[in-house]
C-alpha positions in Angstrom: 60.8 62.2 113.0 62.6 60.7 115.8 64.2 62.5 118.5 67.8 61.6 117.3 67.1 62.8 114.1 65.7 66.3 115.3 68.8 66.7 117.7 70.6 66.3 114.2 69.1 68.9 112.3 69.0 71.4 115.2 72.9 70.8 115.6 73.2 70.9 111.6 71.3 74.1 111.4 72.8 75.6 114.7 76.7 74.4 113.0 75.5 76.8 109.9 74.3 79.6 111.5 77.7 79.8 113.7 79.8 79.7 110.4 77.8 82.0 108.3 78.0 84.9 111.3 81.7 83.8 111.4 82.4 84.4 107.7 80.2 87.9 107.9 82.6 88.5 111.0 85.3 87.9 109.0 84.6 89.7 105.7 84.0 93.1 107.9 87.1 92.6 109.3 88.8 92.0 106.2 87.0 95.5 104.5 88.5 97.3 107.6 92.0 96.1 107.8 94.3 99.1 106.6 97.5 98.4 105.4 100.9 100.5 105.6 102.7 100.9 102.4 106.0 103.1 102.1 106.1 104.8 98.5 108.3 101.4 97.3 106.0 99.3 98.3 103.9 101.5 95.7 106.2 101.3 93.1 107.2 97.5 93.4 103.2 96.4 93.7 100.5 99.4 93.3 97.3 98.4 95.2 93.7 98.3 94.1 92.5 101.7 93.1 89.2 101.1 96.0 91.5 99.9 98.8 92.1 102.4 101.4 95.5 102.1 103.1 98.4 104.0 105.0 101.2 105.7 103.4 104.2 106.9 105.1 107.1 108.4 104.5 108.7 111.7 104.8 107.7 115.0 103.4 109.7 115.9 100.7 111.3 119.5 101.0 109.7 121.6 98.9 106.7 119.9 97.9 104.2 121.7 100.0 101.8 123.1 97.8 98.9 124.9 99.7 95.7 126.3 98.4 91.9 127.3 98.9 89.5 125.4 96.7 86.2 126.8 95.2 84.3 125.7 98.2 86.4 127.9 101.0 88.6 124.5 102.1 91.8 124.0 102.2 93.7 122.0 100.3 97.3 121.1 100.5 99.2 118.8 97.9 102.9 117.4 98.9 104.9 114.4 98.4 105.7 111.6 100.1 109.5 109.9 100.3 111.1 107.1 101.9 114.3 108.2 99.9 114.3 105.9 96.8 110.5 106.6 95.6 108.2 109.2 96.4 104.4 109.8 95.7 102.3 112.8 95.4 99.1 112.9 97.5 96.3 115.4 97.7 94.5 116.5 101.3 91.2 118.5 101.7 91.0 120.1 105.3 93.3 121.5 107.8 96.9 119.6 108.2 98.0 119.4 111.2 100.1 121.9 113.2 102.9 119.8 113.5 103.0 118.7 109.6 106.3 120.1 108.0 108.5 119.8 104.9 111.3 117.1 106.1 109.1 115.2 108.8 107.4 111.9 109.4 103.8 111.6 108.3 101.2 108.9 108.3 98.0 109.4 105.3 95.2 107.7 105.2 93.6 107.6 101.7 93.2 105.7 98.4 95.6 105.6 95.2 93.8 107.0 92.4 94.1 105.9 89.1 96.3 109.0 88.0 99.0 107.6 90.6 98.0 110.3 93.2 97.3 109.3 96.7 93.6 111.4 98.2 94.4 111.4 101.5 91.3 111.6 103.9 93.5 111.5 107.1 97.1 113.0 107.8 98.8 112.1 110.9 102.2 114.1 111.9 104.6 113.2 114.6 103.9 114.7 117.6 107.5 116.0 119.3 111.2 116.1 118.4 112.1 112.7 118.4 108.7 110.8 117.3 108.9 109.1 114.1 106.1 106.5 113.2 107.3 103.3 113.5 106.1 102.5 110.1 108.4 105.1 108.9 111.1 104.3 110.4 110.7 100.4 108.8 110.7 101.8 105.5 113.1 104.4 105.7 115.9 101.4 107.0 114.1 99.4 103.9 115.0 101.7 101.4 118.7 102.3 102.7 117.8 105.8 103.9 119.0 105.2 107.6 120.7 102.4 108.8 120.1 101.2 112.4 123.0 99.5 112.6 125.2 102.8 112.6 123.4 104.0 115.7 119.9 105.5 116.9 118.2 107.2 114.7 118.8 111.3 114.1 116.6 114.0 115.6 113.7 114.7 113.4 115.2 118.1 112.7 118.1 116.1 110.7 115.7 114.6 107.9 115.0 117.8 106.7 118.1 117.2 104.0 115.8 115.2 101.5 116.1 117.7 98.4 113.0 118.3 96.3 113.0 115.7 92.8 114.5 117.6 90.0 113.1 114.6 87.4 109.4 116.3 87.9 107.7 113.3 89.2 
């Protein structure tokens, strides 16, 4: 084998061990990417039943459901608005102090087939004025709030989203 020939291979074999740890690179990323959905998002496209994402939204007045399951933890069920759609979502462990009826939140969690989002994170907005910016997006998305007629209201003024009377 002549030299020239070696140098070859060695660059051939150096070329496909750079792209094969770039495409493992890139496939973890991809499993670890977690996208923001707003409950219309949900209802225009639902996503995989595996893929964990991030649902935001308000909390529906009324909604909170709290209980203590069989194994001593709590677990809280409550629902999810932008204003035009609204999912129900399940959470095992302690919610946050700041989580109330009426406020931003942020879940992290999968949809299940049933249509109910396990939540294995919630995230609640952390003083008066604080609303995720993901919220915000697809609260002015779904005609909710319109930035164009000024700031957005204190936190404390969301609170008007009444409970769904259709029982979804």
């Amino acid at each position: 084998m002549t030299k020239k020939r070696r140098r070859m291979w060695v660059l051939l074999l150096c070329g496909l061990g750079l792209g094969s740890a770039t495409a493992l690179t890139l496939t973890a990323f991809q499993d670890n990417l977690v996208f923001f959905r707003s409950p219309s998002d949900i209802a225009a496209a639902a996503p995989a039943p595996d893929r964990a994402f991030r649902l935001g939204g308000l909390v529906e007045a009324g909604s909170v459901q709290r209980e203590t399951g069989a194994d001593g933890r709590p677990t809280a069920r409550f629902t999810v608005t932008d204003g035009a759609h609204a999912v129900h979502v399940t959470y095992t462990g302690v919610l946050p102090d700041l989580f109330r009826e009426g406020q931003g939140v942020v879940t992290l969690g999968k949809l299940g087939p049933d249509g109910v989002f396990r939540a294995s994170e919630v995230l609640a907005r952390h003083d008066e004025t604080y609303m995720p910016p993901e919220v915000a997006d697809a609260l002015k998305r779904s005609g909710h709030w319109n930035p164009s007629q000024g700031a957005a209201p204190p936190a404390s003024s969301w609170n008007t989203l009444e409970p769904r009377r259709d029982g979804s």
